[in-house]
C-alpha positions in Angstrom: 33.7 0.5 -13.6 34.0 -2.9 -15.0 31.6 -4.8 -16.5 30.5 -7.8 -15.4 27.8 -10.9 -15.7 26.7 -13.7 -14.1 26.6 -17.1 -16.0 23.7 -19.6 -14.8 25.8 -21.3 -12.0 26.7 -18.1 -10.7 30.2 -17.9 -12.4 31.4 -13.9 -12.4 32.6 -13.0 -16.0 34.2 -9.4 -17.3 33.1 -8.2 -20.7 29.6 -8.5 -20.2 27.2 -5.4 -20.0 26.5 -4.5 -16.8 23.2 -2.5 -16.2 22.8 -1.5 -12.7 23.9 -1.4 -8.9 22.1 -0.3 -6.6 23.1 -0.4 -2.4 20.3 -1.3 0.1 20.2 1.4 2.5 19.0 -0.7 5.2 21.7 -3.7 5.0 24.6 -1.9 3.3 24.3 -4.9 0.9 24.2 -3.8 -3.2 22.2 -5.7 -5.9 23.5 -6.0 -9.3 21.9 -6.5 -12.8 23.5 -7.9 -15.3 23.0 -9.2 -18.9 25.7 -10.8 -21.4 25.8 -9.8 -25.3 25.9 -12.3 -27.5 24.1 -15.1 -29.8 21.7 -16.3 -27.7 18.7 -18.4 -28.7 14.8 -16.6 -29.4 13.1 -14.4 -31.3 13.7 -10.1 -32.0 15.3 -8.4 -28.9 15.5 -11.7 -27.0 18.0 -13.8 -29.3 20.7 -11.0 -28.5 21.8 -12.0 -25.2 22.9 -15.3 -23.6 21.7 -14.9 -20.4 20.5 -12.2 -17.8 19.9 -12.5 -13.6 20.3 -10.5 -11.1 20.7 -10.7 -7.5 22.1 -9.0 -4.0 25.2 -9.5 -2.4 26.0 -8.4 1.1 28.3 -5.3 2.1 31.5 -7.9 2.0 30.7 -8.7 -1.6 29.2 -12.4 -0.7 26.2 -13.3 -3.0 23.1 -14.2 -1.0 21.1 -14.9 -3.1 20.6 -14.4 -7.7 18.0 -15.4 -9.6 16.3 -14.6 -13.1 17.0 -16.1 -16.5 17.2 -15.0 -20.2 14.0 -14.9 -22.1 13.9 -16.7 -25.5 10.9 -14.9 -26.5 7.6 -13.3 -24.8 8.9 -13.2 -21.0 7.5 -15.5 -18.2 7.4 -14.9 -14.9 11.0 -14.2 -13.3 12.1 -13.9 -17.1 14.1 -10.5 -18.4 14.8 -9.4 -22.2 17.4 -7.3 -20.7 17.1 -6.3 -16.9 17.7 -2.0 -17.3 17.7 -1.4 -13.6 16.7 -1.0 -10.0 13.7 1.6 -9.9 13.3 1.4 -6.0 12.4 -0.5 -2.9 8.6 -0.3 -1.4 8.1 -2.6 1.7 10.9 -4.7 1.4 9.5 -5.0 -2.3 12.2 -5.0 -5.1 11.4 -3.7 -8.4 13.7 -4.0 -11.5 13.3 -2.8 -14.8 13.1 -4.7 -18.1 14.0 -3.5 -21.4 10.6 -5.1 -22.5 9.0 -2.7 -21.3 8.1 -4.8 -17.5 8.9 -3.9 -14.4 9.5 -7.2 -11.9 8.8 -7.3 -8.0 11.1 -9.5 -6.3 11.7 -10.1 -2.2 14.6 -7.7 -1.6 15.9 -10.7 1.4 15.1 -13.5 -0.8 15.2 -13.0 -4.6 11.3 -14.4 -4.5 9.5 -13.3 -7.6 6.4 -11.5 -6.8 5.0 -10.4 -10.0 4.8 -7.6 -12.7 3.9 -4.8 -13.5 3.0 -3.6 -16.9 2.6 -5.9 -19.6 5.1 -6.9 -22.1 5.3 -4.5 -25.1 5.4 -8.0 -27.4 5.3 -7.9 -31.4 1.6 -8.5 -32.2 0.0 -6.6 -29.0 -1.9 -3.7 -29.0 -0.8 -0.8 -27.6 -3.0 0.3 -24.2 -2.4 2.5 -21.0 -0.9 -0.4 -19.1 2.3 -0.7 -21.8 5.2 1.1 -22.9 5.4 1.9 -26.3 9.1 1.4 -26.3 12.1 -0.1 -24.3 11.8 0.8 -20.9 14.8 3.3 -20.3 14.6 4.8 -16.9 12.3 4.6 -14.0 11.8 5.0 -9.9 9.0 3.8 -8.0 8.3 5.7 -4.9 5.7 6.2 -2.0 4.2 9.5 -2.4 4.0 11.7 1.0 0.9 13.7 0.2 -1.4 10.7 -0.1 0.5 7.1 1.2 0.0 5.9 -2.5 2.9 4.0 -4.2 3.9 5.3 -7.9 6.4 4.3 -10.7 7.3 6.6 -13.1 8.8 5.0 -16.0 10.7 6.4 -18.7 10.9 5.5 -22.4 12.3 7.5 -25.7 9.5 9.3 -26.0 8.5 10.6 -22.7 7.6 9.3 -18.9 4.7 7.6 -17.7 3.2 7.4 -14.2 1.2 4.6 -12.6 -0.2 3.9 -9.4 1.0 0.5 -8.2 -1.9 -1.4 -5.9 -2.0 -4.6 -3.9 1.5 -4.7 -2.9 0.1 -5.1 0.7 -2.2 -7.7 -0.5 1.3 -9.9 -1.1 1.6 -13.0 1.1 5.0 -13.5 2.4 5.9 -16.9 3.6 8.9 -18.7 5.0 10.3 -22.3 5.1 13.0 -24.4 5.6 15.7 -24.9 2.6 16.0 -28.7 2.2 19.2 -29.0 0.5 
């Protein structure tokens, strides 16, 4: 397949490293990650990359909606080092993985940014159950049938974590008109 990425207007470029697709079973629509190599501006991991989104397109290939942008340093909100991939869908709940070692929740309809989970493996932080030690490499999240509970088991060099992820039904959506 050939890589592609997405520039800040939304401009398609080849070369690029593309890290994930992933189709929405529901719509037939696919989201993509993508992040592009290069001299970017920040600190460690972050100054090697210009930029990084990612976003959903529908079954025809139309973009409906991308969003994200390249972290220059410790991520903010919305932010990725390097987005890794789509772990999995919970409730219309998007989560994609960060090579920082976060996972994002966006709205799978609307690209919203939700929150996190995990905290950032940064430079000068201690280590603690709520981090990976490493890059995150792999992960799913998933709904577990024996008791309702949503998990994500994320992956790193040295092994896999598991975490129970709480409060997702405790997110407000809301709705509005776009004022263009």
């Amino acid at each position: 397949m050939l890589p592609i990425g997405l520039d800040q207007d939304g401009d398609v470029y080849t070369g690029g490293r593309q890290v994930g697709i992933r189709v929405d079973p529901e719509d037939g629509g696919f989201y993509l990650a993508a992040d592009m190599e290069g001299k970017g501006k920040g600190i460690g991991w972050a100054a090697a990359g210009i930029f990084a989104r990612i976003g959903k397109a529908d079954s025809n290939g139309k973009w409906i909606w991308m969003t994200g942008s390249k972290a220059t340093g410790d991520s903010k909100p919305g932010q990725f080092c390097k987005p890794s991939q789509f772990m999995g869908i919970i409730n219309g709940w998007l989560f994609v993985g960060d090579w920082n070692g976060q996972i994002r929740i966006f709205d799978k309809n609307t690209g919203l940014y939700a929150g996190s989970v995990l905290r950032e493996n940064a430079d000068n932080s201690p280590s603690d159950e709520y981090m990976m030690n490493v890059e995150l490499t792999e992960g799913q999240v998933f709904r577990s049938r024996l008791d309702g509970n949503d998990y994500v088991v994320a992956g790193e060099c040295c092994g896999q974590k598991v975490f129970q992820i709480s409060g997702l039904d405790e997110i407000e959506r809301f709705s509005a008109p776009v004022v263009q």
